[in-house]
C-alpha positions as CSV (number, residue, x, y, z in Angstrom):
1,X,97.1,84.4,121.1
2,X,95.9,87.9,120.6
3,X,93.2,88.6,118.1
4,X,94.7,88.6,114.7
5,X,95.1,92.5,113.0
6,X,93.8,93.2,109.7
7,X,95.7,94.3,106.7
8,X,94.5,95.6,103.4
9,X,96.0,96.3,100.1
10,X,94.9,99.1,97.9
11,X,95.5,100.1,94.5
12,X,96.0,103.3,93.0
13,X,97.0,104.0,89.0
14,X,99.3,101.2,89.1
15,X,100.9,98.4,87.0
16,X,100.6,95.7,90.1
17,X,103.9,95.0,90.4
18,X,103.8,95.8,94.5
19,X,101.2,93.7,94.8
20,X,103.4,91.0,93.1
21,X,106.5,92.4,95.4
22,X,104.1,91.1,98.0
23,X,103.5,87.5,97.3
24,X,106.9,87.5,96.4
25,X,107.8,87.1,100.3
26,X,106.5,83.6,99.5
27,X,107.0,81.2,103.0
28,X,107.8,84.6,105.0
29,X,104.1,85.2,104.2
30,X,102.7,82.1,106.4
31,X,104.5,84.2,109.5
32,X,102.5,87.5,108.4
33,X,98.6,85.1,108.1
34,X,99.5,83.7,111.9
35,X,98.7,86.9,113.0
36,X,96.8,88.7,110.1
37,X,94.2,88.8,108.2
38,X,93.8,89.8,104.9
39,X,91.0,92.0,104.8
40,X,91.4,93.5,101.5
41,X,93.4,92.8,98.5
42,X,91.5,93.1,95.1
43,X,94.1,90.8,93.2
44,X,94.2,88.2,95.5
45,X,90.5,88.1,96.6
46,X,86.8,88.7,96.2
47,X,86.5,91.2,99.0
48,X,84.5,93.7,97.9
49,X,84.8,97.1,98.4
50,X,81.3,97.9,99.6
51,X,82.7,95.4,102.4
52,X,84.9,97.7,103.5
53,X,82.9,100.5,103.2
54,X,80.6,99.3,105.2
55,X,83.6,98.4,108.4
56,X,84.1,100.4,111.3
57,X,86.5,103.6,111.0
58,X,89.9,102.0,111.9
59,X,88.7,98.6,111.7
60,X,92.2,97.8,109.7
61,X,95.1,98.0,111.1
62,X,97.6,98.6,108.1
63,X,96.6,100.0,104.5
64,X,99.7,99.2,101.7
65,X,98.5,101.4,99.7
66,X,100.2,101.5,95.7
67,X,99.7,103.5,92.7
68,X,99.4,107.0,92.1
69,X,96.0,109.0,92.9
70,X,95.0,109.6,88.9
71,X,91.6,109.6,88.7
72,X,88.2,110.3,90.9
73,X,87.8,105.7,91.8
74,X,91.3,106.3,93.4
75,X,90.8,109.6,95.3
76,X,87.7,107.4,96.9
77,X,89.8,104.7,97.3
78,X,92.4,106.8,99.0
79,X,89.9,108.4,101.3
80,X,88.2,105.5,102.2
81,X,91.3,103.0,103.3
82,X,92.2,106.5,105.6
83,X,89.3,106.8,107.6
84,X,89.1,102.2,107.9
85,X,92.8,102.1,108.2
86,X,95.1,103.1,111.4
87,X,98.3,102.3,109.7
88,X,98.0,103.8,105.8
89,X,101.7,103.5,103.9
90,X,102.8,104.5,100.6
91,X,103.8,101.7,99.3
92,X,105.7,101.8,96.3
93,X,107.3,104.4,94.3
94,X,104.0,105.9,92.6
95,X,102.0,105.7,95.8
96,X,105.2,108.1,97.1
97,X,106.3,110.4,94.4
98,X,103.4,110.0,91.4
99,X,105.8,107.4,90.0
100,X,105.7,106.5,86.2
101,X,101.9,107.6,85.5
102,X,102.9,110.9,86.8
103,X,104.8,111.7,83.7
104,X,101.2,112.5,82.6
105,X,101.5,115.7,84.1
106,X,103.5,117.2,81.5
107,X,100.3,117.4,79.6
108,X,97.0,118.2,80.3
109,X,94.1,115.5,80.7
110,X,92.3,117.3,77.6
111,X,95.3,116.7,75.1
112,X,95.5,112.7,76.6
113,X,91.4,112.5,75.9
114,X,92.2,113.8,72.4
115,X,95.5,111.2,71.4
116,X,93.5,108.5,72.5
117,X,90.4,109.0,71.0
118,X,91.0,111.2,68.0
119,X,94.8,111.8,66.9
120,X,96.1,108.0,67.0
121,X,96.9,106.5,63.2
122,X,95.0,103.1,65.0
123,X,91.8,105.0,66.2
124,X,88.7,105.3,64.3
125,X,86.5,107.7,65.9
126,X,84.5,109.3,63.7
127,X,81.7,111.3,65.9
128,X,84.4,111.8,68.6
129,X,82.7,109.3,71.1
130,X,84.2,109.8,74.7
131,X,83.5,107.7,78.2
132,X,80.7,109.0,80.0
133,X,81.2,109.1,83.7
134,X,77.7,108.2,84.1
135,X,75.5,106.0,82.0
136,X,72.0,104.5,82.2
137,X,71.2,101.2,80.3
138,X,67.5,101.0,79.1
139,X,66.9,98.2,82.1
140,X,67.6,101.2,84.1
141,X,71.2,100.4,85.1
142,X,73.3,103.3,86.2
143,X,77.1,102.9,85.4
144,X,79.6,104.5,86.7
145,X,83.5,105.3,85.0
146,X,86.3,107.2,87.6
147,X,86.8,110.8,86.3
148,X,89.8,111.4,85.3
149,X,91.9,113.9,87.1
150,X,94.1,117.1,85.6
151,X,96.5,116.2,87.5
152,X,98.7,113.5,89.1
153,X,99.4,112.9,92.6
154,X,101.1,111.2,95.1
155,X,98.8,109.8,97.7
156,X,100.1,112.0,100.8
157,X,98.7,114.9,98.3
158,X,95.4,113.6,99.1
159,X,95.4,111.9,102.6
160,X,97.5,111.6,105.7
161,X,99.6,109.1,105.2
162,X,101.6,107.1,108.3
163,X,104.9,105.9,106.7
164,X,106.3,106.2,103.0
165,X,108.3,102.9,101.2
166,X,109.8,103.5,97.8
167,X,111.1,101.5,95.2
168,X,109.4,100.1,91.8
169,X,108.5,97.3,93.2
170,X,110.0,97.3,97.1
171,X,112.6,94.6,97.0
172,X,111.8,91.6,99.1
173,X,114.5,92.6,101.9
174,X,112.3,95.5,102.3
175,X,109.2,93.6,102.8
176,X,110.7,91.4,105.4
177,X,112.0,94.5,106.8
178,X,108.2,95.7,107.2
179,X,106.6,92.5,108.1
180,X,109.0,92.4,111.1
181,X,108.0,95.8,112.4
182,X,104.7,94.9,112.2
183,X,105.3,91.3,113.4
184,X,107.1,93.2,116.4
185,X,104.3,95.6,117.0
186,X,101.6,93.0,117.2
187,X,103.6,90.7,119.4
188,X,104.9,94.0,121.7
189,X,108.0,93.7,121.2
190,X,108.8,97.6,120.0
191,X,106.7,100.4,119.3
192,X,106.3,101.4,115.4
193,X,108.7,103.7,114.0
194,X,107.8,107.4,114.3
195,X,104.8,108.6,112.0
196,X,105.6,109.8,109.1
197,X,109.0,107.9,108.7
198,X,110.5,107.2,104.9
199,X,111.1,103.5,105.7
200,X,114.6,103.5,103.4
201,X,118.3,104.4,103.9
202,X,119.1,107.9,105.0
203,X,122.5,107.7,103.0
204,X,122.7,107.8,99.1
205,X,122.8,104.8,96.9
206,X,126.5,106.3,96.1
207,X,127.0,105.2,99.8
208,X,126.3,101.8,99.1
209,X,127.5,101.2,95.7
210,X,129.7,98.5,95.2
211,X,131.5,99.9,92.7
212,X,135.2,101.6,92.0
213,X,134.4,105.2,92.6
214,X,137.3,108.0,91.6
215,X,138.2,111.0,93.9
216,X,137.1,113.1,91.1
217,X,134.9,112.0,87.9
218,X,135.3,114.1,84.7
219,X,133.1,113.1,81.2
220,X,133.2,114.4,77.8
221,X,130.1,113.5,77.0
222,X,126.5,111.8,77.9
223,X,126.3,108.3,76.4
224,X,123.2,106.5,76.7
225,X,123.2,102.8,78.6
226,X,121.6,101.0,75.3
227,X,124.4,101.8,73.4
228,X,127.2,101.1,75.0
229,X,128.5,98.0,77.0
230,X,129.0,99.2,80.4
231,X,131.9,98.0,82.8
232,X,130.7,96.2,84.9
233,X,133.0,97.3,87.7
234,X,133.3,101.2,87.0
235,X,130.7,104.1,88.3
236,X,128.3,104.7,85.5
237,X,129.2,108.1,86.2
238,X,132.5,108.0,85.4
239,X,131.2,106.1,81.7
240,X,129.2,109.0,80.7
241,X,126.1,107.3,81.7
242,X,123.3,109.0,83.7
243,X,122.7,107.2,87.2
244,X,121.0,108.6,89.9
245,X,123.3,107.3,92.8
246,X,124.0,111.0,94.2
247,X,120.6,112.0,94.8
248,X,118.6,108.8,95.5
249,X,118.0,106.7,98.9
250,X,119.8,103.8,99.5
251,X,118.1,100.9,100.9
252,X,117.4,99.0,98.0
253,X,120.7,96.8,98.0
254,X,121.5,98.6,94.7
255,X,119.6,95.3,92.9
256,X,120.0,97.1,89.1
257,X,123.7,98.4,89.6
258,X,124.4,94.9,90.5
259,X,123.2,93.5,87.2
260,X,125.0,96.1,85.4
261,X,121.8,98.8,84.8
262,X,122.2,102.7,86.2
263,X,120.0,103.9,89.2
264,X,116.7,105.4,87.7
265,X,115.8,106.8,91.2
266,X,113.1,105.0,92.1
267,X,113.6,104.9,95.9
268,X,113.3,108.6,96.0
269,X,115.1,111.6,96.7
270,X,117.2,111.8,100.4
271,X,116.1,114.1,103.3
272,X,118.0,116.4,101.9
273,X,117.4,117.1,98.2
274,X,114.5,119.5,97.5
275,X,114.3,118.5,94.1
276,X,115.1,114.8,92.7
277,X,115.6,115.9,88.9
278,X,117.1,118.9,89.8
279,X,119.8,117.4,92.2
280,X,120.6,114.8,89.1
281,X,121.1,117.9,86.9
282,X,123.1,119.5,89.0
283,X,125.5,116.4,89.4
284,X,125.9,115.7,86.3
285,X,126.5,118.9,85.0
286,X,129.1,119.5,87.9
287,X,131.2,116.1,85.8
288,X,130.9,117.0,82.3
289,X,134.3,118.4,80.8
290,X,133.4,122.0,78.3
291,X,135.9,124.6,77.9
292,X,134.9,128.2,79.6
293,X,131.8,128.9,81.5
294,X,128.4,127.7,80.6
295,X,127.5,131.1,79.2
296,X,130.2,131.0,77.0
297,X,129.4,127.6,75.6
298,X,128.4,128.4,72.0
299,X,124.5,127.6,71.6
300,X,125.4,124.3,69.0
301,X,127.6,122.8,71.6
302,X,124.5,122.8,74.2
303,X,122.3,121.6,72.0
304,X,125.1,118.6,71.3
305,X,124.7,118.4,75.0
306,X,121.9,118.5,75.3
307,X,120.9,116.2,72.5
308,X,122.4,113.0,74.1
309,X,119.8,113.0,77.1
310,X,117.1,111.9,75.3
311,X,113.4,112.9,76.8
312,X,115.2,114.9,79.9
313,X,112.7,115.7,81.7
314,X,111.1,111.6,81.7
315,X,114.5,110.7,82.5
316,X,115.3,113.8,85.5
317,X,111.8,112.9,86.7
318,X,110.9,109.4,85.7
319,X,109.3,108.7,89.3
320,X,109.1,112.3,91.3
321,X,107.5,114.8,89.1
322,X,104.2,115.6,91.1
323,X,106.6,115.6,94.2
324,X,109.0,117.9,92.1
325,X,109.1,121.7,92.2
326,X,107.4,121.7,88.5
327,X,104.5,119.2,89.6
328,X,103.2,119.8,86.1
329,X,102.5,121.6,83.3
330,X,101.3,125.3,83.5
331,X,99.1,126.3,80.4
332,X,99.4,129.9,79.4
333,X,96.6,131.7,80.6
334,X,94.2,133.7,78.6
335,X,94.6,137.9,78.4
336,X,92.6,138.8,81.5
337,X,89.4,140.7,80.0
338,X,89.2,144.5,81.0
């Protein structure tokens, strides 16, 4: 038998729940440790990372790496699973497109410091303490909190990365789909798919919905999921309710619309979208039933409109703002001085 590969799993600003997508390929996983090893995983074991700082570049063969790149611990991170790893995927949805903790960047890092520690009813805070990045006990300790970043970003912002999974978690089909490829590899059976591959569908979750779809859909109005009852065998779309089926990668077995929830995107936009939010704006618009053009649409009846999307822009971009064309939010700048 050939000498086992090493895999590592790395986190990012993450929730955990790919790590849990993980275990959850339960037995399949005793047919991944009879050829790997797991050389890295900080929720499953003591491996430190000054361990892996201290292996050979390349030394790992495949990095999972999930999360979003939020702060100045994952940027390291990031770096350091690049240079140890020859294999480094985004894994995940925030890992790919910024994901939910890149709804940060509609702010800025100085108004998040100031909720937290000043503006919230629950905080008292009365000298305005912040974290120090940097902090020496009287034994003579130095410790040492991440920085936290302006911005948000999705980890091929920061390194090369080999292959892109999306998803919030990746389903278990999907991980059995990627333990064979790399079960294939190591036993030479076929070569890994070509570098820099989006391991998902190339068709829409439309594509692969299971549901009664009309030639045409036409809606008076946005209705919001918790509100209604949805049928269970009609297109959201055609109920009024928001789901990103147009614009989002299949791949995913359309898990939620089979328990009767709308597509939120999390599996990313296709090849060809430029913009995930902006694609699901355009559909929808394109469906909803108004009398004249748009410009002629007195300002009350957009507002209505309008009004029934609650939080737009976290629901356009709930998983792909630092991937989108806005990124994030652009502060005003000062009067240049003369």
């Amino acid at each position: 038998m050939p000498e086992k590969i090493k895999i590592a799993i790395a986190q990012g600003a993450t929730c955990s729940g790919c790590d849990i997508a993980v275990l959850d390929l339960d037995v399949e996983l005793l047919r991944l440790f009879e050829v790997a090893d797991l050389t890295f995983a900080p929720l499953v074991s003591d491996v430190k990372l000054k361990d892996v700082e201290a292996m050979e570049d390349g030394a790992i063969t495949i990095c999972l790496y999930h999360g979003a790149v939020r702060n100045s611990e994952n940027r390291h991170i990031a770096g350091l699973l690049r240079r140890k790893s020859r294999i480094l995927v985004a894994y995940g949805a925030c890992a790919a497109f910024g994901g939910i903790p890149g709804l940060a960047n509609v702010t800025s890092r100085k108004k998040i410091l100031d909720t937290v520690y000043d503006d919230t009813a629950t905080t008292v805070n009365p000298e305005h303490t912040r974290p120090q990045t940097k902090y020496v006990t009287p034994e003579g300790h130095e410790l040492q909190l991440p920085e936290l970043d302006e911005q948000v970003k999705a980890l091929d912002d920061v390194v090369e990365v080999d292959y892109v999974i999306g998803a919030c978690p990746p389903t278990r089909e999907m991980n059995v789909k990627l333990l064979q490829v790399v079960l294939d590899f190591v036993n030479g059976k076929a070569p890994l798919p070509p570098k820099g591959m989006i391991l998902a569908s190339e068709r829409t979750l439309c594509e692969e919905c299971p549901r009664e779809k009309p030639e045409k859909v036409t809606v008076d109005e946005i209705k919001g999921v918790d509100y209604i009852q949805p049928d269970p065998d009609k297109c959201f779309l055609e109920q009024g309710i928001i789901c990103f089926g147009p614009a989002t990668r299949g791949g995913c077995d359309a898990k939620c619309i089979k328990v009767n929830v709308p597509c939120r995107g999390c599996m990313g936009p296709t090849a060809s979208v430029i913009d995930h939010g902006g694609s699901m704006l355009s559909a929808f618009s394109s469906i909803l039933r108004v009398s004249g053009s748009e410009t002629a649409l007195p300002e009350e009846e957009i507002q209505r409109l309008v009004a029934k999307m609650r939080d737009p822009l976290g629901t356009l971009y709930r998983f792909t703002l630092p991937k989108s064309l806005l990124k994030r939010v652009v502060s005003e700048r000062p009067p240049r001085k003369e």
